[in-house]
N, C-alpha and C positions, 0 to 999 in steps of 0.2 A: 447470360452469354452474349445476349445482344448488347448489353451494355459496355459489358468490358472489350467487346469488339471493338467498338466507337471511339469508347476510349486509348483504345492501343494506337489505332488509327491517326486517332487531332492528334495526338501527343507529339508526333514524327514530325517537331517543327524544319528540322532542316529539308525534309522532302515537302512541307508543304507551301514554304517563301516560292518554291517553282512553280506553282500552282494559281495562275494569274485566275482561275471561275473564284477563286475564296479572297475577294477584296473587298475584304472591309466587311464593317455592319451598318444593320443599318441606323442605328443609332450615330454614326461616324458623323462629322460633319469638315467636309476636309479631307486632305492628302497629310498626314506627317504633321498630326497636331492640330491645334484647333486653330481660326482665325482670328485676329481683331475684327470685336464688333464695332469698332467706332473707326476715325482717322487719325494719324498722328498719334496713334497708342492712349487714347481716350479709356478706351475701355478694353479688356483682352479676355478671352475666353481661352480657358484653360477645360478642358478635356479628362475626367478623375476617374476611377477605376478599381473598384475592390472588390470581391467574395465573402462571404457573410451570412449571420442567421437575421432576423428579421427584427432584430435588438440592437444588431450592430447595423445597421442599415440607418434607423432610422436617432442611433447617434451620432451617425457621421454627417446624416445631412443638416445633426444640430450643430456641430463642426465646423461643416462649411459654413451659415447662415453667419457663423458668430468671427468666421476667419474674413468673410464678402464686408461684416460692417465695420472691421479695421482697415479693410484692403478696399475700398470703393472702387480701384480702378483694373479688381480683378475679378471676375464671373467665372464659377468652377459650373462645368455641367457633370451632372453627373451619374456612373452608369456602375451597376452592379447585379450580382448573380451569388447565387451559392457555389461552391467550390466546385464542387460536380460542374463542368462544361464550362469553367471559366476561361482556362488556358487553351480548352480549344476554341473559344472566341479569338484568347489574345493571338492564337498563333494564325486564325484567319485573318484578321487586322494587320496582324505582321507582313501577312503575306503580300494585302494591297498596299504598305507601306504605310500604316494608318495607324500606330500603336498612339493611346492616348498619352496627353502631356506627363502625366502624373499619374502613376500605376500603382498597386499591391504585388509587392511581388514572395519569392519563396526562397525561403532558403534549402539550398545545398541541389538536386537536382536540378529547378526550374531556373535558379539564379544561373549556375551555370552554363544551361541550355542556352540562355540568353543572351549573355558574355560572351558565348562561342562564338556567336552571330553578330556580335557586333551592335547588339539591337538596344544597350542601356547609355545612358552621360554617364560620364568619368567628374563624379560629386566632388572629389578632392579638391578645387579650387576655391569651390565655394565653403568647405569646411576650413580653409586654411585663411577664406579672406573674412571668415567670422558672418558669411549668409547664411550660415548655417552653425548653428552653435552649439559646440558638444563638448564644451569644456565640462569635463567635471566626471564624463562618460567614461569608462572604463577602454584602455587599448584591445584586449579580448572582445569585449561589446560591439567595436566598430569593426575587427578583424572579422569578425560574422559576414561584413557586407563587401567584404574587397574578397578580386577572384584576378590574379594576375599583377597584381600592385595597384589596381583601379577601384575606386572606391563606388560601387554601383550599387549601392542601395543604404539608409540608413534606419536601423533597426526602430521600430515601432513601439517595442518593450521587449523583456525578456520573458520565456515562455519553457516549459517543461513536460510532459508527458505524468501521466497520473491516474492511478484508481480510484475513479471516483464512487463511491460507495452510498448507498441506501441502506440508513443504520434501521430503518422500518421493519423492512423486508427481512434484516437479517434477525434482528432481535424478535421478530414472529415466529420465525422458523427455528430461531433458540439455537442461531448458530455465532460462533467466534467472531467477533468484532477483529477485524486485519488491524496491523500497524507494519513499520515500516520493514520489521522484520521477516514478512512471512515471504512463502517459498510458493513454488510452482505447483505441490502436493497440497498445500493448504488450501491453494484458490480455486482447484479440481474438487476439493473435498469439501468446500463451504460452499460452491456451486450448487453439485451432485444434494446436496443436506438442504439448501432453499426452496430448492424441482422437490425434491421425494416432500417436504412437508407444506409445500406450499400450492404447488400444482402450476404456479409459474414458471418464467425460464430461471435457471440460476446464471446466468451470463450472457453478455452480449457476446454474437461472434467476432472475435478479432479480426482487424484489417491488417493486412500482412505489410503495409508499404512503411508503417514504421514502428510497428510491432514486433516482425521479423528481425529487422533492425538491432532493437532493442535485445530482443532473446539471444542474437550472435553475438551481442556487446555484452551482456551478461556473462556467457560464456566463452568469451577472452577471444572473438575473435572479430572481422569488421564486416561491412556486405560488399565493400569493394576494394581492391589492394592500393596498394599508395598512389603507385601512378594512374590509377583508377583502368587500366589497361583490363583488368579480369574481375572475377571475384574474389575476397578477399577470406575465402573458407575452401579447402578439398573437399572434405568430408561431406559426403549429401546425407549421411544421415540426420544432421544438423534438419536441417529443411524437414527432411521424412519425419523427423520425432515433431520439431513444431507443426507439422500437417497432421501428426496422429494426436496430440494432446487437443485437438480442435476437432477434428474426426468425431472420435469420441464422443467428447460432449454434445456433438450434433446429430447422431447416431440415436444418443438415448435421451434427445428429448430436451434435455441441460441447457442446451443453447440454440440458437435460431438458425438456421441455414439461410440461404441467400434470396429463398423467394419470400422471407419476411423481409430481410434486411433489404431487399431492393424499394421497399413499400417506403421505409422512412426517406424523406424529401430534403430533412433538416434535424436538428436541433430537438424543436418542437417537437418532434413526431418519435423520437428514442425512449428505447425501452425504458430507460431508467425512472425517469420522470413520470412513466404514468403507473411505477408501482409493478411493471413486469419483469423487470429483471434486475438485479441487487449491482451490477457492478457493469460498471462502463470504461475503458483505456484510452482517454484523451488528454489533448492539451488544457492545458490550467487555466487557458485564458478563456476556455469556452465556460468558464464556472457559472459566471453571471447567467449567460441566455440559460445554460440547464438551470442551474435555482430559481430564474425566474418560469420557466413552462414548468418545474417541480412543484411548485405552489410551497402548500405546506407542508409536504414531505424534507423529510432530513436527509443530506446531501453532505458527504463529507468527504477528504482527500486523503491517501498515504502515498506513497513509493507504489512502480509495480511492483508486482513477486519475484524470485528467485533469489537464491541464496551465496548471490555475489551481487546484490543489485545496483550497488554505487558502482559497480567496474558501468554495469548497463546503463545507470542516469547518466545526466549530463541537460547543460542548460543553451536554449538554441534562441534566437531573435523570433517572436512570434510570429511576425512577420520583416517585412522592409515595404519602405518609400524608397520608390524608383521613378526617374524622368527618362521620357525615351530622348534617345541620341539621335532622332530626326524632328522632337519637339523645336518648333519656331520661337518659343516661351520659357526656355531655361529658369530665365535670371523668376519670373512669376513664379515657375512650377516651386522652386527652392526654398520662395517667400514661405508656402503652405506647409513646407516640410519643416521649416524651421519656427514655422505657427505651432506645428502640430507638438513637436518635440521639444518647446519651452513655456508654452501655455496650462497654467496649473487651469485656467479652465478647461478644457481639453480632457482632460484626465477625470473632473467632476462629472461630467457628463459622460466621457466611457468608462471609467474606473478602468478595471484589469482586463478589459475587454480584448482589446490588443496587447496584452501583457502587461508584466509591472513597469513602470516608466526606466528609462535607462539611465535617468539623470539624478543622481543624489539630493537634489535641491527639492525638484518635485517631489520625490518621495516622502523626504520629509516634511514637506508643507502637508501632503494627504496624510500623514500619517495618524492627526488627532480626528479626523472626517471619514475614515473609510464605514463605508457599508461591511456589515456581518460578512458576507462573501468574500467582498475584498479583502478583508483583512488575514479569510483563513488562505486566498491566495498568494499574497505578501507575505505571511507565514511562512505558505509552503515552498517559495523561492528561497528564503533563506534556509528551509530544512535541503534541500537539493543543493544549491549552492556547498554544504558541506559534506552531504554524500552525494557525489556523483562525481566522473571523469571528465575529460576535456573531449568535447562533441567531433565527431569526423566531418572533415571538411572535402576528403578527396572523391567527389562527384564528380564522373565525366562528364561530360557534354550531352551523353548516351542516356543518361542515367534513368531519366525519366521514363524511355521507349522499356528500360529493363526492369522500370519499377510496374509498370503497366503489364507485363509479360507475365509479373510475380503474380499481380492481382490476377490474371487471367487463369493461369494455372490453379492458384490458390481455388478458384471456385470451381475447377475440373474435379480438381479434389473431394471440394465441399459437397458436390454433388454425385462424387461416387463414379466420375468415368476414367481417375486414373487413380490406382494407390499412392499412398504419400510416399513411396518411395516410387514408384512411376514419375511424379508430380514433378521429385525435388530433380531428378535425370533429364526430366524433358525441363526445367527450366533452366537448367545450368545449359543445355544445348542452344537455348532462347538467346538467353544473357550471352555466350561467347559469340553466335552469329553476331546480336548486334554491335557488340564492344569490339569486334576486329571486323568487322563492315567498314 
């Protein structure tokens, strides 16, 4: 409870830029960007910023090393976190006018949030005078990162949502190996079948901020309406059924409630990996860091469940490379982005880490070199690529404050002080306060 409190709390970037005690960190060095360390633009300190398991951490600082000895006359410093409590840094930073040169940023709520405010560069110059070079990238790929005709962030790689499975756990338990077909009854009933003969959990509890998502994409409908002015469902039994299919499983044992799920820190520390629970719901790019904390356990991919589930896929930018629009260092910050997004070294050293590459060229130079992982991730983008629909883009500004309200709710739920049909009422009351605030 304390957590999600916190988190509802940083989220509220536009009431927190009012907030002159949260300037800066202290890691900052500088007002709005880093400074030249030298005279005469000698040398320039560039300011970089990501979230991260501790895999991708420490391929990005092989990244940088390798972008610093092309670039001599640029020095990236650089700062990072796990996702948890990221953006409530960035929105303290924001607040003292201190956003670094060169950011990670999100697609669909957090991008937006940011754009409302004003707080990204408008990239489009520099993709159009070739500082940035995306020829060959898909128009779809790049519409990912523009919000208003402005081009503010360029995708990282492409990235998807996925059950990842422990064929271990299940073939022990002598339960049905998933493929792309199965349903919402099958993933409760191979759960339920891993717990009764295994004495472990049979599934991780689901995070509602883009799982929910997914289950109302499934069933034909969105989380928020066009003009993102409301929600984009009536019906709260929607919410009450996905609060009870989780319920449930939490209830008897099947899956974790929240005072295990608060313990994991990372990556590293999920149930999957160390053999306690058969199936996990994430992005495809986290493949590598889980197979590599898996060891020798076998880790495989399909589709989620449900028996419309190509209406629910859909393929989104794992992340974006963003410059803030008070960086002193534009035309520098560009250089790394356009290192990062044409450099088939880059891609050796993360593989699919940040997604599959967005560039046809690279793709195909990795293609005879990928690692076992990457390649079932490569795989799995072109299996999605053919089922799945076109991703929702119409995130308010809000979006994030109502993504965090969901989470909050959601563990009201999980912990039994409101029914899922209490749950799904008080958060549609959540969501409308914020979205017409």
């Amino acid at each position: 409870m304390k957590k999600s409190l916190l988190w509802s709390l940083g989220l509220s970037l536009a009431l927190i830029l009012f907030l002159s005690a949260c300037s800066g960190s202290d890691e900052a060095s500088g007002e709005g960007g880093s400074d030249d360390s030298g005279e005469d633009g000698d040398e320039v300190t560039l300011r970089m910023t990501w979230w991260g398991s501790q895999s991708r951490h420490d391929q990005t600082q092989e990244i940088i090393k390798k972008f610093e000895e092309e670039n001599p006359d640029i020095k990236i410093e650089a700062e990072f976190t796990g996702f948890d409590g990221y953006f409530e840094k960035m929105a303290a930073q924001a607040a003292g006018n201190n956003l670094p040169d060169i950011m990670q940023q999100n697609f669909g709520e957090y991008l937006n949030q940011y754009a409302d405010k004003g707080l990204l560069a408008d990239l489009t110059e520099y993709v159009e005078s070739g500082q940035i070079n995306v020829e060959g990238v898909s128009d779809t790929v790049m519409e990912s990162g523009k919000k208003e005709g402005k081009l503010l962030g360029i995708p990282t790689g492409t990235n998807a949502l996925t059950a990842f499975y422990n064929t271990d756990m299940l073939e022990e338990a002598g339960a049905e190996i998933p493929d792309e077909n199965w349903t919402w009854d099958d993933y409760v009933a191979t759960a339920r079948k891993v717990h009764e003969e295994t004495g472990e959990f049979g599934a991780r509890l689901m995070e509602p901020k883009n799982l929910f998502e997914y289950y109302l994409r499934e069933k034909g409908y969105k989380l928020f309406n066009e003009d993102g002015t409301d929600l984009g469902y009536d019906d709260d039994q929607l919410l009450a059924d996905y609060f009870t299919l989780n319920k449930q499983l939490v209830d008897d044992g099947v899956a974790p409630g929240y005072d295990t799920i608060q313990q994991i820190k990372g990556v590293e520390d999920e149930l999957i990996v160390h053999g306690k629970a058969p199936f996990d719901f994430r992005w495809s790019n986290q493949a590598t860091a889980l197979t590599s904390a898996a060891g020798d356990r076998n880790l495989e991919m399909t589709l989620l469940p449900g028996a419309n589930n190509t209406d629910g896929m859909y393929l989104k930018p794992a992340m974006l490379w963003s410059v803030s629009e008070n960086s002193e260092h534009k035309e520098e910050a560009v250089r790394f982005i356009d290192f990062f997004t044409n450099n088939i070294e880059v891609y050796k050293i993360g593989g699919s880490d940040r997604g599959v590459p967005i560039k046809e060229e690279i793709r195909n130079q990795m293609a005879d070199d990928l690692s076992e992982t990457d390649k079932k991730v490569f795989d799995y983008i072109e299996l999605v690529t053919e089922k799945s629909s076109p991703i929702d883009s119409n995130f308010p500004p809000e979006s994030s404050e109502v993504l965090a309200a969901l989470e909050e709710v959601d563990e009201l739920v999980m912990y039994g002080e409101l029914s899922p049909e209490e749950g799904a009422a008080q958060f549609r009351e959540k969501a409308t306060s914020i979205l017409n605030r």
